[in-house]
MARBA-3410 file (N, C-alpha, C, O; in Angstrom, 1 decimal):
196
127.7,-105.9,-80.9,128.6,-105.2,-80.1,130.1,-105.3,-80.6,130.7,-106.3,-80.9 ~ 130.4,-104.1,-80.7,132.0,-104.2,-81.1,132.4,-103.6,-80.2,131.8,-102.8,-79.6 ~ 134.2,-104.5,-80.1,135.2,-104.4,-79.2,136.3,-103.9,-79.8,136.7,-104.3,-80.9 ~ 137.2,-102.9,-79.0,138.1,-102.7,-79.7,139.5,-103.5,-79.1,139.8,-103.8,-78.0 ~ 140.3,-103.8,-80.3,141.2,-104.9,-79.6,142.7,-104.1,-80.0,142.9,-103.6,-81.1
143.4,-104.1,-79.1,144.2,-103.5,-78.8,145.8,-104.3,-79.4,145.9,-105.5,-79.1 ~ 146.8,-103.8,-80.1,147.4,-104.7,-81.0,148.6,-104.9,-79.6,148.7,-104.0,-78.8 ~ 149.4,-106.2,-79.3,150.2,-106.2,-78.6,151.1,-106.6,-79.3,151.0,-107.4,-80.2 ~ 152.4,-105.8,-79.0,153.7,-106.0,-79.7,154.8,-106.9,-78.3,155.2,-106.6,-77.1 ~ 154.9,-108.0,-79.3,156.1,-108.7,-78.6,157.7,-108.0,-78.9,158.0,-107.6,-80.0
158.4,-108.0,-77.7,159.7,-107.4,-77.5,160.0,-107.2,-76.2,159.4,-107.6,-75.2 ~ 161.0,-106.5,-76.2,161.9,-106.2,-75.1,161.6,-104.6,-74.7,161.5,-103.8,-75.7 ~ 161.4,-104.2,-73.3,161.0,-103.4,-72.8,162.1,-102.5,-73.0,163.2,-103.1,-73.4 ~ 162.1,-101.0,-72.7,163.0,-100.4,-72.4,164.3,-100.5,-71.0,165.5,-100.4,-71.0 ~ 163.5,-100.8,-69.9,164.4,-101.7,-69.3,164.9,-103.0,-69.1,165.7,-103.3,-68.2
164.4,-103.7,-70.1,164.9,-104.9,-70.0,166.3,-104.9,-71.1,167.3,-105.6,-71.1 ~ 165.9,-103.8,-72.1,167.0,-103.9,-73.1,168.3,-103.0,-71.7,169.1,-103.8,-71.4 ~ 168.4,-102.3,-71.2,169.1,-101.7,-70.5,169.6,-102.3,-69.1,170.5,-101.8,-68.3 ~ 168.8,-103.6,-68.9,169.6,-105.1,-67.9,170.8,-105.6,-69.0,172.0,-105.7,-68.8 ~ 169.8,-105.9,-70.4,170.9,-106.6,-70.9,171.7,-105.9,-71.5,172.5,-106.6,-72.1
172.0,-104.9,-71.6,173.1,-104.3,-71.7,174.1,-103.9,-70.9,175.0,-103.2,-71.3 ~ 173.7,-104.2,-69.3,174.8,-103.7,-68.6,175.2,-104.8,-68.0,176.2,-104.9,-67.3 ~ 174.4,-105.7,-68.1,174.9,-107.9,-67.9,176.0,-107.9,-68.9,176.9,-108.6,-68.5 ~ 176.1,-107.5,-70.0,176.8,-107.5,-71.2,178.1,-106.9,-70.7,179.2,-107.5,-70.7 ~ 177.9,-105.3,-70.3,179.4,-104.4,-69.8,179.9,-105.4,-69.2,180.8,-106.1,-69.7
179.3,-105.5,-67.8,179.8,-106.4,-66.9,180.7,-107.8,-67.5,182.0,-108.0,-67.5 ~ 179.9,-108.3,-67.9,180.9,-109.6,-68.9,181.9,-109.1,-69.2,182.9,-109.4,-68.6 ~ 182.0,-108.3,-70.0,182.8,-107.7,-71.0,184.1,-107.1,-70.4,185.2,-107.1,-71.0 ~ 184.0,-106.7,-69.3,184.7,-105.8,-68.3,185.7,-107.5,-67.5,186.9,-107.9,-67.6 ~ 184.7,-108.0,-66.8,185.6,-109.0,-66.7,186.5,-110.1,-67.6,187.6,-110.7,-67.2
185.7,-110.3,-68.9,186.8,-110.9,-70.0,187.8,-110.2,-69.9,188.9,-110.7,-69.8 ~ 187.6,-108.6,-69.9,189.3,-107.8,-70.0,190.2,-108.0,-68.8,191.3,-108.3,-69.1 ~ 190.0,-107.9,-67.7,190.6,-108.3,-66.8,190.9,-109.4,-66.6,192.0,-109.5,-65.9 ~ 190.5,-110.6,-66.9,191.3,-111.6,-66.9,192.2,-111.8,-68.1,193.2,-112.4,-68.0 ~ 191.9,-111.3,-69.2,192.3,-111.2,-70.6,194.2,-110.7,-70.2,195.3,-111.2,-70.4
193.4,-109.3,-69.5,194.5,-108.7,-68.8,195.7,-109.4,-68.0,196.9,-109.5,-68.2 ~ 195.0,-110.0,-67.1,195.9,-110.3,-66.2,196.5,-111.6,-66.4,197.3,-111.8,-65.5 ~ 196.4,-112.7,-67.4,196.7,-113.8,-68.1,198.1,-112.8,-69.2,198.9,-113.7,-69.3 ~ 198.6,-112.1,-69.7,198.9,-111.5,-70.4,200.2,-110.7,-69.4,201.3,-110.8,-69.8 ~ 200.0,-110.2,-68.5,200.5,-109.8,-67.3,201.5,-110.8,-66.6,202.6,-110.6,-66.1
200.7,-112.1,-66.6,201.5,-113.2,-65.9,202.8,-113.6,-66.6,203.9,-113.7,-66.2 ~ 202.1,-113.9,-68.4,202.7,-114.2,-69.0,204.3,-113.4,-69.6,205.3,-113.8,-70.3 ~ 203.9,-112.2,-69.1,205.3,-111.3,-69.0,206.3,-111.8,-68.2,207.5,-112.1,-68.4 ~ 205.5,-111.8,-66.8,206.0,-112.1,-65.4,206.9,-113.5,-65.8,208.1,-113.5,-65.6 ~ 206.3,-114.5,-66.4,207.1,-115.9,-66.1,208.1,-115.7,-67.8,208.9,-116.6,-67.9
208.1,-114.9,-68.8,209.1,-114.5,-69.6,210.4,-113.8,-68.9,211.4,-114.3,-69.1 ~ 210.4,-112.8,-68.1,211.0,-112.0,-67.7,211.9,-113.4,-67.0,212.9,-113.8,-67.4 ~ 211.1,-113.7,-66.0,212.0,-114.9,-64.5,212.6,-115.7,-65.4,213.7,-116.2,-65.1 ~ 211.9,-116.0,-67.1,213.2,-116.8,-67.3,214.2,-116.1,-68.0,215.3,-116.7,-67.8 ~ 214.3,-115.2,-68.7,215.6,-114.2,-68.7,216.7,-114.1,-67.7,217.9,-114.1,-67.9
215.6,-113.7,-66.2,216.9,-113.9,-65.3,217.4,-114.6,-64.7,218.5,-114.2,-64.2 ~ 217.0,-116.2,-64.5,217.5,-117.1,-64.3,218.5,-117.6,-65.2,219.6,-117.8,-64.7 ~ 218.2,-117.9,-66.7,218.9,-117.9,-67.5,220.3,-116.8,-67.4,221.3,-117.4,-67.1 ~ 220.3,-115.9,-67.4,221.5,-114.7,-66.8,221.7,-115.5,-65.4,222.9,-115.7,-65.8 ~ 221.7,-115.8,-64.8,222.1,-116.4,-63.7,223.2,-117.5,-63.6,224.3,-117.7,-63.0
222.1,-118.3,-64.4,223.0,-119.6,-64.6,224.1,-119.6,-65.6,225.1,-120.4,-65.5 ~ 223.8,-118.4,-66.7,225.1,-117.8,-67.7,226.3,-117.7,-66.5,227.2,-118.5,-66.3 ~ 226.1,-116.5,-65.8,226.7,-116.1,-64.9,227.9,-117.3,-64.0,229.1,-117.1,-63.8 ~ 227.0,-118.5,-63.5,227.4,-119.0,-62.8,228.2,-120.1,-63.7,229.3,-120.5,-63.3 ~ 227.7,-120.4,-64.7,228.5,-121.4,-65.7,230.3,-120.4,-66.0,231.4,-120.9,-65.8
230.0,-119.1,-66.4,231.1,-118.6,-66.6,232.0,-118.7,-65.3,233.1,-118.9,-65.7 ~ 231.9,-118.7,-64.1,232.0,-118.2,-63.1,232.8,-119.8,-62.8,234.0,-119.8,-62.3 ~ 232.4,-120.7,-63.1,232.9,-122.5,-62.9,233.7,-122.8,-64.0,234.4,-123.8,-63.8 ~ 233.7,-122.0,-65.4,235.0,-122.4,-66.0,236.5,-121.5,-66.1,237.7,-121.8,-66.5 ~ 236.0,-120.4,-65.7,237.1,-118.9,-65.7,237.9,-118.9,-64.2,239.1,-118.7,-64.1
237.0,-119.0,-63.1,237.2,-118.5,-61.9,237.1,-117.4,-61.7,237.7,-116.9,-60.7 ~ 236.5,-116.6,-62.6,236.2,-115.1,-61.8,234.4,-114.5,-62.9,233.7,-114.9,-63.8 ~ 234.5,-113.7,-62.4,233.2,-112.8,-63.0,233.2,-112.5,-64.2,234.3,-112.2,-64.6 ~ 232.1,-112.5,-65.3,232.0,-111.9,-66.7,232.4,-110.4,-66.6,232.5,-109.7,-67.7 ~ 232.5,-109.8,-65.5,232.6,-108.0,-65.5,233.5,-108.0,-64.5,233.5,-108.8,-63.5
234.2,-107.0,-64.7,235.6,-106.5,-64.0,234.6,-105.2,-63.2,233.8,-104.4,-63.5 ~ 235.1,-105.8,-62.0,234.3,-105.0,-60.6,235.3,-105.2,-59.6,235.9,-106.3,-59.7 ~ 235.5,-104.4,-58.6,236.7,-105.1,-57.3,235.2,-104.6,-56.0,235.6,-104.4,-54.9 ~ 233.7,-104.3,-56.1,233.4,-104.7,-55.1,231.8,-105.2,-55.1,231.4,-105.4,-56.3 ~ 230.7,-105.3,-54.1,229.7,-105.4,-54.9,228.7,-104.7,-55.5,228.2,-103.7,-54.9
228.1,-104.9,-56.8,227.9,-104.0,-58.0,226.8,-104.3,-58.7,226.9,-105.4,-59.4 ~ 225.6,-103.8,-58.7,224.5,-103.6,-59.1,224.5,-103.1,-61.0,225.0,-102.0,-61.2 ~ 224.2,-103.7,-61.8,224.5,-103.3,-63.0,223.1,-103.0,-63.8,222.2,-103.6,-63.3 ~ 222.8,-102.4,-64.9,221.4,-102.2,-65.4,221.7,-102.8,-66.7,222.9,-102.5,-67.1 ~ 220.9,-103.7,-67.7,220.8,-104.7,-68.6,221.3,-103.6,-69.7,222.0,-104.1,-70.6
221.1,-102.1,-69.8,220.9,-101.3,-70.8,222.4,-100.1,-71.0,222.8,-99.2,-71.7 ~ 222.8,-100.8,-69.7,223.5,-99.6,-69.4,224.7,-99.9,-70.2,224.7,-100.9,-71.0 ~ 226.1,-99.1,-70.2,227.2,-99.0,-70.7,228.1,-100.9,-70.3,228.4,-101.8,-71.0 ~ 228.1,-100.7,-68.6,228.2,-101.6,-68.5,227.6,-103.3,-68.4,228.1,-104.5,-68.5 ~ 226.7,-102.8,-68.3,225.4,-103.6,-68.6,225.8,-104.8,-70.4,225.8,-106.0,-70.6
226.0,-103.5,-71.3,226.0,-104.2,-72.6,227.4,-105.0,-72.4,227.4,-106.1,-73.0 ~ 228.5,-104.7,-71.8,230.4,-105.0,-72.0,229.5,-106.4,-71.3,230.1,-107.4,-71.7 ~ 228.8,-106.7,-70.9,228.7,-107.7,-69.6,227.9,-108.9,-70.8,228.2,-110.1,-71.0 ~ 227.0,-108.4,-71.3,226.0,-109.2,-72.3,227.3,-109.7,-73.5,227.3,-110.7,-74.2 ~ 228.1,-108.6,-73.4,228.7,-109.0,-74.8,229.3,-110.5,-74.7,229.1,-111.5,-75.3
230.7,-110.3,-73.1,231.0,-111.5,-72.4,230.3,-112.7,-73.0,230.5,-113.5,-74.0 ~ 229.6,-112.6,-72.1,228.4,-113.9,-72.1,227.6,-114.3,-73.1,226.7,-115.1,-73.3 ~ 228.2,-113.4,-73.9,227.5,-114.1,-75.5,228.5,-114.3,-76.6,228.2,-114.5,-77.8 ~ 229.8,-114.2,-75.9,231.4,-114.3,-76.7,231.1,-113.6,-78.0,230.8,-114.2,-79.0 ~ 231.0,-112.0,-77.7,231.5,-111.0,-78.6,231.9,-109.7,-78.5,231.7,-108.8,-79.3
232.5,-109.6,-77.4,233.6,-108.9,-76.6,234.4,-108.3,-77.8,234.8,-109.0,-78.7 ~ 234.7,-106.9,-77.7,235.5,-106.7,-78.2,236.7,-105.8,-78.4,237.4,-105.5,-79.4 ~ 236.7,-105.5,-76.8,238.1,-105.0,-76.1,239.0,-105.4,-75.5,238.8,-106.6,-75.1 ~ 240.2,-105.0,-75.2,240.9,-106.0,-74.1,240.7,-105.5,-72.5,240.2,-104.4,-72.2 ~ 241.3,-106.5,-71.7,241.4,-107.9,-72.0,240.1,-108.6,-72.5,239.0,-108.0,-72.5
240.3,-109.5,-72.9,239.5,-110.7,-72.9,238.7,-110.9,-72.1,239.5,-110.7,-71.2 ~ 237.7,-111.1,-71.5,237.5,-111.8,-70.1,237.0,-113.3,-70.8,237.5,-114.2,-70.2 ~ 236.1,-113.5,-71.9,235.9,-114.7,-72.4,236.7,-115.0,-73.3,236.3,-114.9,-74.4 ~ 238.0,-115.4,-73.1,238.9,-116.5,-73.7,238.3,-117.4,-74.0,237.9,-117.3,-75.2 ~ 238.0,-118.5,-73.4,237.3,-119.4,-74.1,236.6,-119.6,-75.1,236.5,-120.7,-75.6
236.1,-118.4,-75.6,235.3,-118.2,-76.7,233.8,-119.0,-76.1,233.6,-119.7,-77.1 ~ 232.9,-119.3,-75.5,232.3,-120.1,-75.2,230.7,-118.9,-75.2,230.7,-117.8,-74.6 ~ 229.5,-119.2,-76.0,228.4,-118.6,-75.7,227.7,-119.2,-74.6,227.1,-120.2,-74.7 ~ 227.9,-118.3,-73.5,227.2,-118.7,-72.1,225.2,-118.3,-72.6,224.2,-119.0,-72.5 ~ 225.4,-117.3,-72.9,223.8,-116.8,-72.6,223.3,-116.3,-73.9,223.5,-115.2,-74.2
222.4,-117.3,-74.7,221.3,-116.7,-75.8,219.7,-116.5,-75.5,218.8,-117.2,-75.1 ~ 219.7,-114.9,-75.9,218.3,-115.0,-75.3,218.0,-113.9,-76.9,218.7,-113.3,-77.7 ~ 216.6,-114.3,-76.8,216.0,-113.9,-78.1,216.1,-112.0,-78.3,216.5,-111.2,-77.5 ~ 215.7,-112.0,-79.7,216.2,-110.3,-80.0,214.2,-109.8,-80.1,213.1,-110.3,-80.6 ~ 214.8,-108.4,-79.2,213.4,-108.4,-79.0,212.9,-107.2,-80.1,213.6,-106.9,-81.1
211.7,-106.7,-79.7,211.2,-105.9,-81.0,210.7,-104.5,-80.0,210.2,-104.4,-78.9 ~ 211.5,-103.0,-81.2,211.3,-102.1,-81.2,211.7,-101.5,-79.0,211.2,-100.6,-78.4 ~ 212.5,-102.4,-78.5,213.1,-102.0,-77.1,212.2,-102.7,-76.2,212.1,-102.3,-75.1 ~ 211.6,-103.5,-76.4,210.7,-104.8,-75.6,211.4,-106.2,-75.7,212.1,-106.8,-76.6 ~ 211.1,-106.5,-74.3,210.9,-108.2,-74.6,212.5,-108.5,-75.4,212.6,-109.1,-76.5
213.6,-108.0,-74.9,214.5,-109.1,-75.6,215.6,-108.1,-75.9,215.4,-106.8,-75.8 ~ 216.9,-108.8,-76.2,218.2,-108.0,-76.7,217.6,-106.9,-78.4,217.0,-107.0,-79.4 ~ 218.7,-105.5,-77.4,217.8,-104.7,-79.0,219.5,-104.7,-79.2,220.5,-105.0,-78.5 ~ 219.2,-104.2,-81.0,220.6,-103.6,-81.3,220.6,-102.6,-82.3,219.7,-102.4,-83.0 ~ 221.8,-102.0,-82.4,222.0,-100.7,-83.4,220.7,-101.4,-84.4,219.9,-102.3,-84.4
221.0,-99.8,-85.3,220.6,-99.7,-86.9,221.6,-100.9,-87.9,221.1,-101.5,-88.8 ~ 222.2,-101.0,-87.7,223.0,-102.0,-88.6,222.8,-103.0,-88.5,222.5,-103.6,-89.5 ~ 222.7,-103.8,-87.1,221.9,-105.1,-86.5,223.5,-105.1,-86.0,223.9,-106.1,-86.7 ~ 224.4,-104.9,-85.5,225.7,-105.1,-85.4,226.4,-105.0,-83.7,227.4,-105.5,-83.3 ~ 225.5,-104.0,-83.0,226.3,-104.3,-82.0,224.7,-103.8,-81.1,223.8,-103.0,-81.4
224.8,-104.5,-80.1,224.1,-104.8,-78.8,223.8,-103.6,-78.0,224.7,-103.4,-77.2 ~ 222.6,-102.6,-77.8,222.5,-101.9,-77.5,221.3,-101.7,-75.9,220.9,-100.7,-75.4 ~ 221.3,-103.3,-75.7,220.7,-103.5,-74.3,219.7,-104.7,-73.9,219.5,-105.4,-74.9 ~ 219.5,-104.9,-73.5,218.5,-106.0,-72.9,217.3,-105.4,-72.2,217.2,-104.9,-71.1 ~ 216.1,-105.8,-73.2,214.6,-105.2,-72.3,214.2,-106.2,-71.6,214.6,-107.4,-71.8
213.2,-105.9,-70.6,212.2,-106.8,-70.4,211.0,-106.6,-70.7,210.8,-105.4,-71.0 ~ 209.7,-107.6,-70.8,208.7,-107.7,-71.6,208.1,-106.1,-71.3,207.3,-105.8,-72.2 ~ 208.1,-105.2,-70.4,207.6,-104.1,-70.2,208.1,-102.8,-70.7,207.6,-101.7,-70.6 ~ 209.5,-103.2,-71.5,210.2,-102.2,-71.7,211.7,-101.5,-70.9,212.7,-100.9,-71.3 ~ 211.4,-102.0,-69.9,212.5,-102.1,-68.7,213.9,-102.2,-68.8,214.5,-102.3,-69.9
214.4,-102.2,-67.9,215.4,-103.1,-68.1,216.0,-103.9,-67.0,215.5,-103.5,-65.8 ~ 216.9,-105.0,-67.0,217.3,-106.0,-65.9,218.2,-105.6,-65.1,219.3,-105.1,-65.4 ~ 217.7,-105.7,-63.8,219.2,-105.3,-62.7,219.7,-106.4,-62.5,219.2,-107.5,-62.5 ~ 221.4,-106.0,-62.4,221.9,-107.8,-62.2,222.8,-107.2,-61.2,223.6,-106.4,-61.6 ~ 222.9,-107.6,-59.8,224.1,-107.6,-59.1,224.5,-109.0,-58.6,223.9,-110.0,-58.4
226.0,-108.5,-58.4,227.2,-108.8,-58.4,228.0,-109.0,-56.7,228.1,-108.2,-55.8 ~ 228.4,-110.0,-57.0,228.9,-110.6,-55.0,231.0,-110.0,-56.1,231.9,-110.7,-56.6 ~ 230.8,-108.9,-55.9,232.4,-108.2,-56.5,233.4,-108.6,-55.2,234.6,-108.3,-55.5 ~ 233.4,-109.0,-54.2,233.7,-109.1,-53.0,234.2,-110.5,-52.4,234.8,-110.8,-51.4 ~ 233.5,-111.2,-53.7,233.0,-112.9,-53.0,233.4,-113.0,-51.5,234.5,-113.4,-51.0
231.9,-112.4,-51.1,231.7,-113.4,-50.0,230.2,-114.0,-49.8,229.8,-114.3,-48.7 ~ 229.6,-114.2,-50.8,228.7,-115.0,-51.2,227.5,-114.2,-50.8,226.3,-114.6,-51.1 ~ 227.8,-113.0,-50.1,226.8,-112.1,-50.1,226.4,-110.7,-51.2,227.1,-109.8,-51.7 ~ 225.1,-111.2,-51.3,224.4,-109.6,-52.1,223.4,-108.8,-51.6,222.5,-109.4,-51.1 ~ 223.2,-107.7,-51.7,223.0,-106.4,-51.3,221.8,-106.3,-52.5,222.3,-106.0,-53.6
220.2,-106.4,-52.6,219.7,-106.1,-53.6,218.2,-104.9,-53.3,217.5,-105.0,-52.3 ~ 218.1,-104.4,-53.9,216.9,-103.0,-53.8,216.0,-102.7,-55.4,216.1,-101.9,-56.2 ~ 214.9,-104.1,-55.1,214.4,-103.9,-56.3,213.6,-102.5,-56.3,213.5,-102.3,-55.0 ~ 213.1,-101.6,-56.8,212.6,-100.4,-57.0,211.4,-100.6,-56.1,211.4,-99.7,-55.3 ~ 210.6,-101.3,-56.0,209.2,-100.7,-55.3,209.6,-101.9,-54.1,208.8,-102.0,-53.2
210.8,-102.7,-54.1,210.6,-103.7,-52.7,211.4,-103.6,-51.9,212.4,-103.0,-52.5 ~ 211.6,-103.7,-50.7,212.5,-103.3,-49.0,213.8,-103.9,-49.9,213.7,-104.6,-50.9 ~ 214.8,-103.6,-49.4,216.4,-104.3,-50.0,216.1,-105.7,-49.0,215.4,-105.9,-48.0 ~ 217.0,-106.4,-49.6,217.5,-107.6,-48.9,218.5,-108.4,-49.4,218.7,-108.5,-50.6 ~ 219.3,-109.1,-48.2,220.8,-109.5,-48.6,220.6,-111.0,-49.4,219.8,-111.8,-48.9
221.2,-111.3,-50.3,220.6,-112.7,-50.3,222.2,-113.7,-50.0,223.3,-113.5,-50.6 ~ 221.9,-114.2,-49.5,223.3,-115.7,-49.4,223.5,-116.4,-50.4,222.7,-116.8,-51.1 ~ 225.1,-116.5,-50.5,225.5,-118.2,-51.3,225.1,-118.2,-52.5,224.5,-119.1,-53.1 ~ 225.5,-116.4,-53.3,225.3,-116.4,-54.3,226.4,-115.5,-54.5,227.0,-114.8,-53.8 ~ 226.3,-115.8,-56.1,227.2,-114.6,-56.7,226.8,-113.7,-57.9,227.5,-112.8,-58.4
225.5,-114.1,-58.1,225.0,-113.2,-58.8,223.4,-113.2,-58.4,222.8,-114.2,-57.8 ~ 222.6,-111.8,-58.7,220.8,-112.0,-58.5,220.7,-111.0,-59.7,221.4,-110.1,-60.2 ~ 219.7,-111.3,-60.0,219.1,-111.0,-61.3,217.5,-110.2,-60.9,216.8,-110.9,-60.1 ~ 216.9,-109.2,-61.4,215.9,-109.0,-61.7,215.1,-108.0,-62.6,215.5,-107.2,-63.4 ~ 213.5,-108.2,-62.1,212.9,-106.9,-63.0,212.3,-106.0,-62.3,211.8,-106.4,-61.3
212.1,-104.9,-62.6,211.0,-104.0,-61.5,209.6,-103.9,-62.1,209.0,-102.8,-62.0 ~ 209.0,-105.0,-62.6,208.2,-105.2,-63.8,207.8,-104.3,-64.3,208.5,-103.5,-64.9 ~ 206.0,-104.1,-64.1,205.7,-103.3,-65.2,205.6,-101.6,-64.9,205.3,-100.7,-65.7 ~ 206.1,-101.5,-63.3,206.1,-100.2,-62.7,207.7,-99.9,-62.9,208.1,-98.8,-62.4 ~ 208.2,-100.5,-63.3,209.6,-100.2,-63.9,210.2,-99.0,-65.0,211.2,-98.3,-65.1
208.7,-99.2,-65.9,208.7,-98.5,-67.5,207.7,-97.4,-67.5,207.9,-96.2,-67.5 ~ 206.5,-98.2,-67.4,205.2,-96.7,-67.6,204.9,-96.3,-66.5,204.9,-96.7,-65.4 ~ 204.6,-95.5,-67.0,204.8,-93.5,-66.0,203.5,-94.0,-65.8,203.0,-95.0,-66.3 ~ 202.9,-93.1,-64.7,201.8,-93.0,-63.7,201.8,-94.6,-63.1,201.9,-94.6,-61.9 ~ 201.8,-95.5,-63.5,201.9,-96.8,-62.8,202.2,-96.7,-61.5,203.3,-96.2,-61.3
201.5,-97.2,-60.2,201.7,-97.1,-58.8,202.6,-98.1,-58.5,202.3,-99.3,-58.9 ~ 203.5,-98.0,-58.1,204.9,-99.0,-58.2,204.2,-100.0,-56.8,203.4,-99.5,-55.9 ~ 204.5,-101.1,-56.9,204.2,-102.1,-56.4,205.6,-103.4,-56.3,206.4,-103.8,-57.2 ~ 205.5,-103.6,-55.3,206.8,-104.9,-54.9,206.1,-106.3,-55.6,206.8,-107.3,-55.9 ~ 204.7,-106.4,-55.8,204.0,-107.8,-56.4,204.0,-107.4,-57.8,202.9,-107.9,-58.3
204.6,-106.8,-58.7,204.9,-106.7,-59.9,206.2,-107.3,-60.2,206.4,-108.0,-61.2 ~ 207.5,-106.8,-59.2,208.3,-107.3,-59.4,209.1,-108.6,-59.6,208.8,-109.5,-58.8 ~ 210.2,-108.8,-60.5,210.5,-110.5,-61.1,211.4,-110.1,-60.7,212.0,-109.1,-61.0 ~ 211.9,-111.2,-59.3,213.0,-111.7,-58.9,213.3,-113.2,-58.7,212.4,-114.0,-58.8 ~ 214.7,-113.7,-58.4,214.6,-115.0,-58.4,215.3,-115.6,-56.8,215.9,-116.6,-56.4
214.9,-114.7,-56.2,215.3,-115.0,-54.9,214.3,-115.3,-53.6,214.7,-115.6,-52.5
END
């Protein structure tokens, strides 16, 4: 009597290969999101120290001068990139170079790193020679207002969060993080870097 024997092939089925490949997406999908948002944070706590640091520039200048790094008579919201924005960086990094003076002293209140291609850091001319803004890690730039009024009150309206006044300050600092810079981004108040 003959039997016919039938050859069995060890392997992976067609759905089993197509479990493990979507167990795989899955992984994969979550490595990026946390990948993501580890990367995200790490913007978030670069930026806060930018602006605290500006802060405490601010307030150091503010304890040896008796008055403000920027000529303002009321209170004054300024952008890191802007015209006045740079007269303000220059101050505080003693290389001003109009009159008056405002830093006599000659004293470097605030060094913060030079960033690359308008990210993450002070950019400047083609020459490397003069100061053409302050980014944050998203491309952004820093709002800094100003108690021009001293009465220890500020007036502040980060982009995607309610305004609020803050006390017993004379300067606030912030970022409108990453809904600040890139387009279609859904602006959100939990992106934003403040220090209040």
């Amino acid at each position: 009597m003959k039997t016919s024997t039938l050859k069995q092939f060890k392997g992976f089925t067609l759905i089993e290969l197509l479990v493990v490949i979507a167990i795989i997406l899955v992984l994969a999908t979550a490595g990026f999101q946390a990948g993501n948002f580890a990367i995200n944070r790490a913007k978030k706590v670069k930026a806060l120290a930018v602006c605290t640091e500006m802060e405490q520039a601010v307030q150091r200048f503010y304890d040896d001068n008796g008055t403000l790094p920027i000529q303002i008579a009321n209170d004054t919201t300024i952008s890191s990139n802007s015209g006045q924005g740079r007269d303000f960086l220059l101050v505080l990094m003693d290389q001003e170079t109009g009159t008056p003076v405002l830093n006599a002293k000659g004293i470097k209140y605030l060094n913060v790193r030079q960033g690359d291609n308008n990210i993450d850091g002070l950019q400047y001319n083609d020459a490397g020679t003069t100061i053409e803004g302050l980014y944050d890690p998203w491309g952004g730039d820093y709002k800094i207002a100003f108690d021009g009024n001293f009465d220890e009150t500020i007036s502040v309206q980060p982009k995607a969060a309610s305004s609020a006044k803050i006390l017993q300050r004379r300067v606030a600092c912030w970022s409108d993080g990453a809904d600040g810079s890139e387009e279609g981004f859904s602006g959100s108040a939990k992106d934003d870097v403040t220090t209040w």
